[in-house]
C-alpha positions as CSV (number, residue, x, y, z in Angstrom):
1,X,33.2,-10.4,-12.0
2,X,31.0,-7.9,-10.8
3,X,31.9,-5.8,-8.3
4,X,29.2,-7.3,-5.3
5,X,30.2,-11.1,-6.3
6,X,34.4,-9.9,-6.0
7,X,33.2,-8.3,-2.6
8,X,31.5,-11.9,-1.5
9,X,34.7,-13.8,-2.7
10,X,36.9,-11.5,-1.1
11,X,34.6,-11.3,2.3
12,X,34.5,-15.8,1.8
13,X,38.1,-16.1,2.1
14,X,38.3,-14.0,5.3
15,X,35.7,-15.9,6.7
16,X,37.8,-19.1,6.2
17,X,40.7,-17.1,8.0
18,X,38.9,-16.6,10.7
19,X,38.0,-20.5,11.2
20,X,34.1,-20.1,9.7
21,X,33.0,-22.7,7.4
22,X,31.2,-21.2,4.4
23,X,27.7,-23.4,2.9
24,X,28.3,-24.9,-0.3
25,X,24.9,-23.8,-1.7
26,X,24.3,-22.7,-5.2
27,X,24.3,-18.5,-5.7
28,X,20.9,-18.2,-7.1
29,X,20.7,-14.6,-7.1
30,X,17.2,-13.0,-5.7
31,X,16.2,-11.3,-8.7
32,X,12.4,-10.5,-9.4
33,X,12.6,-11.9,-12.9
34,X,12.3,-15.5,-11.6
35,X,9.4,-14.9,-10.1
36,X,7.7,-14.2,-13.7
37,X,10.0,-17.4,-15.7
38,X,8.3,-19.5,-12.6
39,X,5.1,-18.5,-13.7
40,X,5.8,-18.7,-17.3
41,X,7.7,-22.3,-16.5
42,X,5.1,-23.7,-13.6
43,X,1.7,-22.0,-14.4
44,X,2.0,-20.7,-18.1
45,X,-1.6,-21.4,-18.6
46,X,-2.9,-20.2,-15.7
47,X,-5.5,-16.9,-16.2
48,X,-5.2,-13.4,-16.1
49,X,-8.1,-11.2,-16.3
50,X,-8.2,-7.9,-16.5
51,X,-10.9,-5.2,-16.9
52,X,-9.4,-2.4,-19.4
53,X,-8.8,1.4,-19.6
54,X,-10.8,1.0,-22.8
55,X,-13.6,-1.1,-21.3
56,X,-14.0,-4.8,-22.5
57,X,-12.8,-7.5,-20.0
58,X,-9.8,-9.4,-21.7
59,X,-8.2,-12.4,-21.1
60,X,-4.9,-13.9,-21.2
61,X,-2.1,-16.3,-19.0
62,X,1.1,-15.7,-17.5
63,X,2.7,-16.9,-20.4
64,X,1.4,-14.3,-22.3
65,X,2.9,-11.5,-19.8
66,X,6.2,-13.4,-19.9
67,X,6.7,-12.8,-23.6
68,X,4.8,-9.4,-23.7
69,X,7.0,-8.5,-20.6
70,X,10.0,-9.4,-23.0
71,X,8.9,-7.7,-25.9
72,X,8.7,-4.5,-23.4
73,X,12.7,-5.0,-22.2
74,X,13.6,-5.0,-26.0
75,X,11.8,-2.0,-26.8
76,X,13.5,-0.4,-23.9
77,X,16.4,-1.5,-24.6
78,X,16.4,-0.2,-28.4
79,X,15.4,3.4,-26.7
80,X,19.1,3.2,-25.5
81,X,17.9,2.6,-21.8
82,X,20.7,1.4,-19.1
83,X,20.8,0.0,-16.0
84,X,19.8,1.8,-13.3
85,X,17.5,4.3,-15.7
86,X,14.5,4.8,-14.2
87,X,11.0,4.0,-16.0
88,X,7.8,5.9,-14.6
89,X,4.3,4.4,-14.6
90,X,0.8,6.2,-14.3
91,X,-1.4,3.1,-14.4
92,X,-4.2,1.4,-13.2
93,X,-3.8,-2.2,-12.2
94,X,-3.7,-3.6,-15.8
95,X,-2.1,-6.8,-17.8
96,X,-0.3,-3.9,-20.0
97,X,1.1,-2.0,-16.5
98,X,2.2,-5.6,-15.1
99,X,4.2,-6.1,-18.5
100,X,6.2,-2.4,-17.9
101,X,7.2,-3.9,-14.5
102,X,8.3,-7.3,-15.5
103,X,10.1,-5.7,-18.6
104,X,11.4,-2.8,-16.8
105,X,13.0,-4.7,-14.1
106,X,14.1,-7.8,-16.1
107,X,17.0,-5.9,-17.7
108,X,18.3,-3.8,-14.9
109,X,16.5,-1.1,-14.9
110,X,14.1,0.6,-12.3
111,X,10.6,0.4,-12.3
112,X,9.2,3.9,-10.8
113,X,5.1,3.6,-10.0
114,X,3.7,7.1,-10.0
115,X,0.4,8.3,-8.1
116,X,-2.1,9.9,-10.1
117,X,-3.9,10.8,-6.7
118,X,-1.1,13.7,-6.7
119,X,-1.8,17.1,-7.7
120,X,0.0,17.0,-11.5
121,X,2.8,19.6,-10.3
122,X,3.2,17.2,-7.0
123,X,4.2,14.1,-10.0
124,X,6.1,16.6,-11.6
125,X,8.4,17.1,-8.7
126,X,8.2,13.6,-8.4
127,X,9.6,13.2,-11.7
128,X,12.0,16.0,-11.7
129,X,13.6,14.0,-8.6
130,X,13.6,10.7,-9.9
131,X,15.0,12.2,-13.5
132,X,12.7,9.4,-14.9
133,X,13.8,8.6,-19.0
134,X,10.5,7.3,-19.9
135,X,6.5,7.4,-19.2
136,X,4.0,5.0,-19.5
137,X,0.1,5.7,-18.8
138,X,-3.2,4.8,-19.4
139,X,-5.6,7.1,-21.7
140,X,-7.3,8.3,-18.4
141,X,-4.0,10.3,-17.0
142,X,-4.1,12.5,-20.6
143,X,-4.8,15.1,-18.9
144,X,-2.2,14.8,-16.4
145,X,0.4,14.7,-19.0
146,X,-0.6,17.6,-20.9
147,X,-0.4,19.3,-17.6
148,X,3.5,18.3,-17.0
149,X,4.9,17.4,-20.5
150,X,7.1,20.6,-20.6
151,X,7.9,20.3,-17.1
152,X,9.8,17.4,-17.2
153,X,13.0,17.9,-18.7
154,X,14.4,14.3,-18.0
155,X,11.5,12.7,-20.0
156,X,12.7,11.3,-23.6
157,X,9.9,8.9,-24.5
158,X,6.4,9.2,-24.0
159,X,4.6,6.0,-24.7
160,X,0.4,5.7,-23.9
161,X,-0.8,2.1,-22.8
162,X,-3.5,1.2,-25.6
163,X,-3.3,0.5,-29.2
164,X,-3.6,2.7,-32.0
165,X,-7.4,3.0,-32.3
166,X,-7.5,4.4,-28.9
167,X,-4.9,7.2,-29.0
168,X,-5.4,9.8,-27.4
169,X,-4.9,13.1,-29.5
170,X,-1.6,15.2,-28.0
171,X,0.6,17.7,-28.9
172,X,3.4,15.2,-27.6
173,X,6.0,14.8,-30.5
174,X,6.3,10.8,-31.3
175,X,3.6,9.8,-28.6
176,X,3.7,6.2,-28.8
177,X,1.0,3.6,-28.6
178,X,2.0,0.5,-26.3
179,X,0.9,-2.0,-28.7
180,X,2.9,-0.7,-32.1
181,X,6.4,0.3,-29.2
182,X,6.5,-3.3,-28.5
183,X,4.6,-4.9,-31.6
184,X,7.9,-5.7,-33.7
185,X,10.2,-6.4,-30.7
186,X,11.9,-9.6,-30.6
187,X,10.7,-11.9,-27.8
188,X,14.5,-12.9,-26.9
189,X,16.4,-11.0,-24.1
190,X,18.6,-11.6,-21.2
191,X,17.0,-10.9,-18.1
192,X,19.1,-10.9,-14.7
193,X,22.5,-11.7,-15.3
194,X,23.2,-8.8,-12.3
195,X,23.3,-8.6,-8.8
196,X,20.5,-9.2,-6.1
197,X,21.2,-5.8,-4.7
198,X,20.4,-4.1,-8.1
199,X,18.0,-1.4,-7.7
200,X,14.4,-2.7,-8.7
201,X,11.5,-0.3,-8.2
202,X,10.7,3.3,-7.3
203,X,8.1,4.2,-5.0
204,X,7.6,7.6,-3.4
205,X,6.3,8.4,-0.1
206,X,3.1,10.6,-0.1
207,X,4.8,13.7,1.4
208,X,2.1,14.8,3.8
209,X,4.6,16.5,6.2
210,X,7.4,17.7,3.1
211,X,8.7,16.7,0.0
212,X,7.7,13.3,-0.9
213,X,10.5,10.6,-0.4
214,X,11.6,8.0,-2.8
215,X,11.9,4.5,-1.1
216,X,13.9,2.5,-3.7
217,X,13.8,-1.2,-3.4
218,X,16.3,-3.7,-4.6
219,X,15.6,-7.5,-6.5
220,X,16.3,-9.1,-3.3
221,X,14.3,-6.8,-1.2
222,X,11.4,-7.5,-3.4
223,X,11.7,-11.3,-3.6
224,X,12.2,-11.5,0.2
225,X,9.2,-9.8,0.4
226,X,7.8,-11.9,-1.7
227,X,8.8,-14.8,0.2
228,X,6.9,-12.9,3.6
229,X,4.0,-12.7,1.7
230,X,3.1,-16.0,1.2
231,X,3.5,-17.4,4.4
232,X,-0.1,-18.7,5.6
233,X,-0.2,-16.3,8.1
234,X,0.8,-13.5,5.8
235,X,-1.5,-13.2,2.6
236,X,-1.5,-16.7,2.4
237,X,-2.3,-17.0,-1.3
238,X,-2.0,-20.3,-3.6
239,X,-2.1,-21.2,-7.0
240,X,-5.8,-22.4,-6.3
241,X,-6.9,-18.9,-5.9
242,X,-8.3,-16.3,-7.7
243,X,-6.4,-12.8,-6.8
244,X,-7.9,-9.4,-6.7
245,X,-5.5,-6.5,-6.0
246,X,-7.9,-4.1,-5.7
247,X,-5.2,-1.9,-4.1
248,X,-3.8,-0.4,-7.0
249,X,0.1,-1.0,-8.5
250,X,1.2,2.3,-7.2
251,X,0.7,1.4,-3.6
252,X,4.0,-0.5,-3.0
253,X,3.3,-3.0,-5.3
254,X,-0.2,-3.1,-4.9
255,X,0.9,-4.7,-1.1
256,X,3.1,-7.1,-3.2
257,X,0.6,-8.9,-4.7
258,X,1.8,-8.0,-8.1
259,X,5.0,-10.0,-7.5
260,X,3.4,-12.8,-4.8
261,X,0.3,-13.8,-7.5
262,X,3.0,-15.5,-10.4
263,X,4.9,-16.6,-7.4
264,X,2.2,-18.9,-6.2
265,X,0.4,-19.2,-10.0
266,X,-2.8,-18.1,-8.8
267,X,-5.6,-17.0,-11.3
268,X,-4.8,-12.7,-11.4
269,X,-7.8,-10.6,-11.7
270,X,-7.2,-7.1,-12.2
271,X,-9.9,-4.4,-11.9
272,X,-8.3,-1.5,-13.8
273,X,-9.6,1.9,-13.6
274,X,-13.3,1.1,-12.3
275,X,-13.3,1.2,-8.4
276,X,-16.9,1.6,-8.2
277,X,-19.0,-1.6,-5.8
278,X,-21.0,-2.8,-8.4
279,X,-18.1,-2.5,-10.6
280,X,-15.7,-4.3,-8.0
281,X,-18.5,-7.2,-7.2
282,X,-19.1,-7.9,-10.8
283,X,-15.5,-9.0,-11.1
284,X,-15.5,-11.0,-7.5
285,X,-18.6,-12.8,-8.6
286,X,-17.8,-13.5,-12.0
287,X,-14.4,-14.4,-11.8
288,X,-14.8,-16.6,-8.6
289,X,-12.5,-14.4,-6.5
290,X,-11.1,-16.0,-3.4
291,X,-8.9,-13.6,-2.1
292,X,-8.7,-9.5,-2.5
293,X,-7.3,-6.6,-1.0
294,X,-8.0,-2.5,-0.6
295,X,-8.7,0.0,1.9
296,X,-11.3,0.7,3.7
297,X,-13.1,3.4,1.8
298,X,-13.2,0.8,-1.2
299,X,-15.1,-2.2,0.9
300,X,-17.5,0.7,2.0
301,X,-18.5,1.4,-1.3
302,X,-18.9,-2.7,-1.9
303,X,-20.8,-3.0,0.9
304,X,-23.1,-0.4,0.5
305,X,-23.5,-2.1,-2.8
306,X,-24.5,-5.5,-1.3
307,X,-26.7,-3.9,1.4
308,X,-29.0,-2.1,-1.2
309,X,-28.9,-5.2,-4.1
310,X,-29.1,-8.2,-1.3
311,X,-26.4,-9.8,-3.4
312,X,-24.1,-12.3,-1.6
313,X,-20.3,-13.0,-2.2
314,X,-20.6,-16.8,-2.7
315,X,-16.5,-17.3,-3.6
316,X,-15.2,-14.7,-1.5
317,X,-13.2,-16.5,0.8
318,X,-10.8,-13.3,2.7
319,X,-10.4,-10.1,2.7
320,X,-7.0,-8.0,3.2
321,X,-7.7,-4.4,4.5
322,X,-5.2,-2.0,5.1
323,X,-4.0,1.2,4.4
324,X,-6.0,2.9,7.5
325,X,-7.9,1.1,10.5
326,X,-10.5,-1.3,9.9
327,X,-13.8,0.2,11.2
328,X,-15.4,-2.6,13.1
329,X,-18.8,-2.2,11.2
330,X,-16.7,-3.5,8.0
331,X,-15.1,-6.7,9.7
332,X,-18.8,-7.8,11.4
333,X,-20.3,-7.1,7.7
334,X,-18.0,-9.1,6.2
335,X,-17.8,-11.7,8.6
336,X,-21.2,-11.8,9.8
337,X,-23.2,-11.5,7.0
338,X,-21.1,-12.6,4.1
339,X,-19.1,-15.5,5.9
340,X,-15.6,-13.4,4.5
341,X,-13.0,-13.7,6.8
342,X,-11.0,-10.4,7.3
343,X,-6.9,-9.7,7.8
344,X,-6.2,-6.3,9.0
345,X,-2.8,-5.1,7.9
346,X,-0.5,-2.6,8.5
347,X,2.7,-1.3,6.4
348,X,4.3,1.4,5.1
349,X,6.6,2.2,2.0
350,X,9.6,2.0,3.3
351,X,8.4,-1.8,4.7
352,X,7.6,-2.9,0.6
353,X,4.9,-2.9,2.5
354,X,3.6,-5.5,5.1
355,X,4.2,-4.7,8.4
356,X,1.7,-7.1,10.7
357,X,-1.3,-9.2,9.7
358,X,-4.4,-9.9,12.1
359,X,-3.8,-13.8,11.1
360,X,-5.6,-15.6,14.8
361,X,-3.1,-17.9,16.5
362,X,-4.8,-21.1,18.6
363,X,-4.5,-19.3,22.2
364,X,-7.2,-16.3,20.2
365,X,-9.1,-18.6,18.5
366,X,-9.7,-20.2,22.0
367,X,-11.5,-16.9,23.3
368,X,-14.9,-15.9,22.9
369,X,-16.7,-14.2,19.6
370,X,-16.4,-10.5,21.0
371,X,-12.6,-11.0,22.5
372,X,-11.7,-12.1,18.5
373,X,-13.3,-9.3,17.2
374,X,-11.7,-7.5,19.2
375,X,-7.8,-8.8,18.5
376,X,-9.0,-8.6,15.0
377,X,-8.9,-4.8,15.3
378,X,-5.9,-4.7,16.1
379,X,-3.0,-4.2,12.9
380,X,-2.2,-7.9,13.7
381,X,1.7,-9.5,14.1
382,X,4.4,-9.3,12.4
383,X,5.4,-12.1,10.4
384,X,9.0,-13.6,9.7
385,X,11.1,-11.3,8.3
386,X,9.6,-8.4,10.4
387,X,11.4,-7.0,13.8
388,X,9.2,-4.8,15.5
389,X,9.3,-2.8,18.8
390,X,8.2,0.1,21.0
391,X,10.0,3.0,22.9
392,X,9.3,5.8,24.7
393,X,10.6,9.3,24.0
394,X,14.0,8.3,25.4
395,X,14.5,5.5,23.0
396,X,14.2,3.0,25.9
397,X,12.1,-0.5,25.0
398,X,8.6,-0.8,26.6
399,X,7.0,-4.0,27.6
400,X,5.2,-6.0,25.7
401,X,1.7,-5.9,27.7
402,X,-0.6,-4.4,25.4
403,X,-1.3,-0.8,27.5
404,X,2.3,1.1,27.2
405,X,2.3,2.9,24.1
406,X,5.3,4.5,22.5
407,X,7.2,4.9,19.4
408,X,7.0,1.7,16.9
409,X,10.3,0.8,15.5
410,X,10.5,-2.1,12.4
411,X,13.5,-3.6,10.8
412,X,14.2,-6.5,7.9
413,X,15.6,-6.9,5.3
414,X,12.7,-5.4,2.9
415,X,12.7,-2.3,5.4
416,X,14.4,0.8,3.7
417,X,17.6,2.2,5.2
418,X,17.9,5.1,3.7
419,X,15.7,7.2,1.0
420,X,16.5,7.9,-2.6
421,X,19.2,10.5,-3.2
422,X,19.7,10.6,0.8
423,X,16.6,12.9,1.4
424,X,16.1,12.9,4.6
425,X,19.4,12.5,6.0
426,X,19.7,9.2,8.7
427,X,16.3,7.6,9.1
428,X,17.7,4.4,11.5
429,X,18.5,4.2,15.2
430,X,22.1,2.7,16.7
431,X,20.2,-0.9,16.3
432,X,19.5,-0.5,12.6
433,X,15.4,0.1,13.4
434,X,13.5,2.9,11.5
435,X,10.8,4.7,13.5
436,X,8.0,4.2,11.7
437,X,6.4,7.5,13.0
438,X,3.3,5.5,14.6
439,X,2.3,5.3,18.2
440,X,1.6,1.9,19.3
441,X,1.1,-1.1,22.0
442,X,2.8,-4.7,21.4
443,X,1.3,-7.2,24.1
444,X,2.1,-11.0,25.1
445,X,1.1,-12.8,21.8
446,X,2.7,-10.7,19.5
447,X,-0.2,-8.4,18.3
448,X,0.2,-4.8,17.6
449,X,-2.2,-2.0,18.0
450,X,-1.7,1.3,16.7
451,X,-3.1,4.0,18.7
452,X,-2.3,7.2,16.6
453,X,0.1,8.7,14.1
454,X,2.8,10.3,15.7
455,X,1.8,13.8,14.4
456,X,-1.8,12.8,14.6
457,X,-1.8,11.9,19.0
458,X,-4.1,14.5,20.5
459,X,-2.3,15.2,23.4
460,X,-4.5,16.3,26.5
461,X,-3.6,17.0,30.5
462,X,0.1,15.5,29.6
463,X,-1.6,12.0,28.2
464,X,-2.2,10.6,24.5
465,X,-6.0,10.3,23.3
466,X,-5.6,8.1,20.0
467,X,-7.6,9.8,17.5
468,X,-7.7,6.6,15.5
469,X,-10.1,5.1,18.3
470,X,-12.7,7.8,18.3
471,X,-12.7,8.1,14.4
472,X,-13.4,4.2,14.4
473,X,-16.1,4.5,17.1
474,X,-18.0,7.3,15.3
475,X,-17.9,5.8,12.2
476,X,-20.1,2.7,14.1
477,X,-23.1,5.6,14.2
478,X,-25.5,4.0,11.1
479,X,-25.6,7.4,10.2
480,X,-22.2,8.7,9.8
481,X,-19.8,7.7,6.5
482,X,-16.9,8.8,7.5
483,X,-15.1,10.6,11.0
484,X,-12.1,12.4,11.6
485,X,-11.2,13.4,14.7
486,X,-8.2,16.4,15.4
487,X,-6.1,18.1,18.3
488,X,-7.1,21.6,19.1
489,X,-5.3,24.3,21.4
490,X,-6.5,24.4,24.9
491,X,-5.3,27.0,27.3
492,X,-6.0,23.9,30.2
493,X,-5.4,20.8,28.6
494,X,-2.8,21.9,25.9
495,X,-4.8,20.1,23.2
496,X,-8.5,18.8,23.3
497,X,-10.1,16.4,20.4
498,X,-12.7,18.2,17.7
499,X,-14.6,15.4,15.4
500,X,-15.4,16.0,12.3
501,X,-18.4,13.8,10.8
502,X,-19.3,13.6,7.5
503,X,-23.2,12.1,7.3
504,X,-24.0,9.1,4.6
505,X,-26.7,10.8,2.3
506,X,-30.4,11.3,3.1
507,X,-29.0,10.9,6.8
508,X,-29.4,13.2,9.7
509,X,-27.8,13.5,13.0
510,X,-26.8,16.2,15.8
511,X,-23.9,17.2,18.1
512,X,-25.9,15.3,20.7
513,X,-26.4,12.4,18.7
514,X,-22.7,11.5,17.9
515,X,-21.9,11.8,21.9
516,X,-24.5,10.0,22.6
517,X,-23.2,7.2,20.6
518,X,-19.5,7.3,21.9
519,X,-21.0,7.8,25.5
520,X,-19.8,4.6,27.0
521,X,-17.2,3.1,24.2
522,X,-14.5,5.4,24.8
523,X,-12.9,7.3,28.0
524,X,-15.0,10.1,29.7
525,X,-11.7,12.2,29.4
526,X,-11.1,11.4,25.4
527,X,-14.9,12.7,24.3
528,X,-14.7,15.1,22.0
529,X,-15.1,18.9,23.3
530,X,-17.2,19.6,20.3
531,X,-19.1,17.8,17.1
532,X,-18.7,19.5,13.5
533,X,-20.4,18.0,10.2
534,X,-18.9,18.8,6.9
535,X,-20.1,18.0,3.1
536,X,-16.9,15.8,2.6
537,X,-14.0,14.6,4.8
538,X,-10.9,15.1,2.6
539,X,-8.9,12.0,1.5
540,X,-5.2,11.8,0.7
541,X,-3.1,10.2,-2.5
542,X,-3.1,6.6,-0.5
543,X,-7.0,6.9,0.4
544,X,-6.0,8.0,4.1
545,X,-8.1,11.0,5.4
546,X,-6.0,14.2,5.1
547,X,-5.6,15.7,9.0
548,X,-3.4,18.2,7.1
549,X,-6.3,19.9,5.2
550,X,-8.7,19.3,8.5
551,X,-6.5,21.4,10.6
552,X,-6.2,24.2,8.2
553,X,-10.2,24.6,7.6
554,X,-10.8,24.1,10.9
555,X,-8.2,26.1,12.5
556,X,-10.3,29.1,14.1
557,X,-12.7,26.9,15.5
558,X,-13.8,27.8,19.3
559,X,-14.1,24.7,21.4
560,X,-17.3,25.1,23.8
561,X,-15.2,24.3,26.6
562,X,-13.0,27.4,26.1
563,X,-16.1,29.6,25.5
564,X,-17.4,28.4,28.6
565,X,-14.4,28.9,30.6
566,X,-14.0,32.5,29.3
């Protein structure tokens, strides 16, 4: 008997001491492998398409992954892997990378999705910390491997996601090519047989503000979340849909679709390394897409696409958005002119990662156009199996009205606890809630609305001016691409906000122009002291703009209303 299951028969016959009657229910442990045999069992045929590294579009069913996935655990396996070692992917969102995480996990062992976004000493760390065994990646990361391969002393097999025609040259003793590691494999292996609070997948934290962090999720975890996910007011997905993640794999799962798409047998379309609009359309048109998901900066580049072709997106049906705020020029062009219903969403990491979805309840829907739009702005409610709330500084719970804005807290059971290796230290309150390092407002129906980052709140005359609300404003301007806006010192105020605008190309625009603009849709007292334009707005490893860098550059910058008052 394992050592949880002798714990759950030894906590069962206290329970009968103490008068409680037990359910007599099967113990079907919550393990991520029967997500993929329901797939294999339920929707075998069912297709996956998936644009490759190497270029052609190929085809294939879940069925396929099942027994490729299988293949994978045995190759493992012979390599001497245990449970508990911990596998490392740099992949795009691919049939091959979905394999490594079926395979990976199916026998115990930890599935660890690595960023290639990082700087290559930043994965190295990364590596180093997670004392990953083995490495998997697509041709495209070669040169991120020569750059750590003898920096990496916990690395024993290296193994490159293509077939032998397309290997890439290396120094690397006994690279491997995907296809000949699992080509002679047997397709037979025991998956499961362990625990439901087996560790299951790796996923680190970007590290904007230290060291990243390693949230490590566990089978059940990642079925539960599973489960949250396909609630019809979560991502809502069936098996009569054709899924895009455009979100890639090492975003928490790609937002769980990786795990929620065999769960419900929809048709999988995966986009691989080409994040380009035209590139993205051409697989939502062609493959009849229904449903997809990505960050802002991706549906830019799609619409921007649309706008200059006049194409349409006849079998788009919704769109997820997450990973920053949803500009409102993106949910009217979506919903206006292409008849593509959007769900903002907000999550985290250490949430596996849905948080709140913008899903309308009746009493919304009952509203006028403009009052929708503007509840669809906000990051949305939390669905079952999220516990959300707001404090102040004092850790004391604010009302739920929509104005007072405080610290959001989240628990459930696919919320981390603790980080890998205890980095970190505590990370939950008395109540078991980790502070999710947002500021936000909760009111009467549930919705959130996050009005900063924590570290990001301009603070100004003793009150918060949410950044996030200017940036989205500015970015409205038809001749702005992106806006960031920042906290500067002020011998007055303490801090007063600088934006920072970065123009679409062949557009112009002035100081004048972009407070013009904002004159009206934001507080008199939150406009920005001052209006700087820069060739490019730096972007993080998850897409998000990087306020880190911005502060830096833009650190001797003289506000006009200090120069003034000297």
């Amino acid at each position: 008997m394992f050592g949880a299951d002798k714990k759950k028969a030894e906590a069962g016959v206290e329970s009968i001491k103490r008068g409680l009657i037990l359910g007599q229910m099967q113990g079907w442990q919550l393990t991520v492998d029967k997500i993929l045999d329901h797939a294999h069992q339920n929707h075998g045929h069912q297709e996956i398409v998936t644009r490759t590294v190497e270029g052609p579009i190929v085809r294939s069913t879940y069925s396929d992954l099942y027994w490729r996935a299988r293949q994978f655990s045995n190759a493992l396996l012979a390599d001497g892997v245990q449970p508990g070692d911990r596998i490392a992917t740099l992949a795009w969102n691919t049939t091959r990378h979905m394999e490594c995480w079926y395979g990976t996990m199916g026998i115990g062992a930890v599935l660890h999705t690595l960023n290639p976004r990082l700087f290559p000493e930043q994965i190295a760390w990364i590596i180093n910390h997670a004392e990953d065994t083995h490495i998997c990646y697509d041709i495209t990361f070669q040169p991120i491997i020569e750059a750590i391969k003898d920096k990496v002393p916990t690395v024993k097999r290296w193994i490159v996601l293509t077939d032998k025609a397309h290997r890439p040259p290396s120094p690397i003793a006994d690279l491997r090519n995907y296809e000949d590691y699992i080509g002679e494999q047997s397709k037979d292996v025991v998956w499961g047989n362990f625990p439901e609070d087996t560790a299951c997948g790796l996923c680190y934290t970007s590290g904007t503000t230290g060291d990243p962090k390693g949230v490590l999720y566990s089978h059940r975890s990642n079925v539960l979340h599973t489960l949250i996910t396909m609630q019809v007011d979560a991502l809502g997905c069936s098996a009569r849909d054709g899924i895009m993640p455009v979100v890639p794999m090492f975003h928490a799962n790609a937002w769980g679709i990786s795990l929620s798409a065999p769960a419900v047998g929809g048709k999988l379309v995966l986009p691989g390394a080409k994040m380009d609009g035209e590139s993205i359309y051409e697989m939502l048109d062609g493959e009849k897409v229904s449903f997809t998901a990505a960050v802002p900066t991706v549906w830019l580049m799609l619409l921007h696409y649309l706008e200059s072709t006049g194409k349409k997106l006849p079998y788009l049906k919704k769109v997820v958005i997450g990973g920053s705020a949803v500009p409102e020029r993106i949910l009217r062009a979506f919903e206006e002119n292409y008849d593509v219903e959007v769900i903002h969403a907000w999550g985290m990491t250490e949430m596996s990662p849905l948080g709140s979805l913008g899903a309308m309840t009746t009493p919304v829907l009952a509203q006028d156009h403009e009052s929708i739009v503007k509840y669809k702005l906000k990051q949305g409610r939390a669905p079952f199996g999220v516990e959300m709330k707001i404090t102040d500084d004092d850790g004391k719970e604010l009302p739920r009205d929509g104005r007072s804005a405080g610290h959001l807290l989240v628990r459930g059971p696919a919320v981390a606890k603790a980080y890998f290796k205890g980095a970190g230290g505590e990370i939950l309150d008395k109540d078991g809630f980790f502070d999710t390092g947002d500021v936000a407002n909760l009111d009467e129906l549930g919705y959130m609305q996050i009005t900063d980052r924590a570290k990001d709140v301009i603070k100004s005359g003793g009150e918060w001016i949410s950044s996030i609300d200017i940036e989205n404003f500015a970015v409205g301007h038809p001749a702005v691409a992106c806006a960031a806006a920042i906290g500067l010192p002020h011998p007055k105020w303490d801090e007063r906000p600088l934006l920072i605008i970065e123009l679409k190309p062949g557009q112009t625009a002035t100081r004048e122009d972009v407070l013009g603009y904002l004159n009206g849709k934001i507080a008199k007292w939150w406009m920005p002291d001052d209006v700087v334009f820069t060739d490019k707005i730096p972007l993080g490893a998850t897409g998000k703009i990087n306020k880190l860098v911005l502060r830096a550059t833009f650190k001797d910058h003289k506000l006009p209303t200090i120069q003034a008052a000297g």
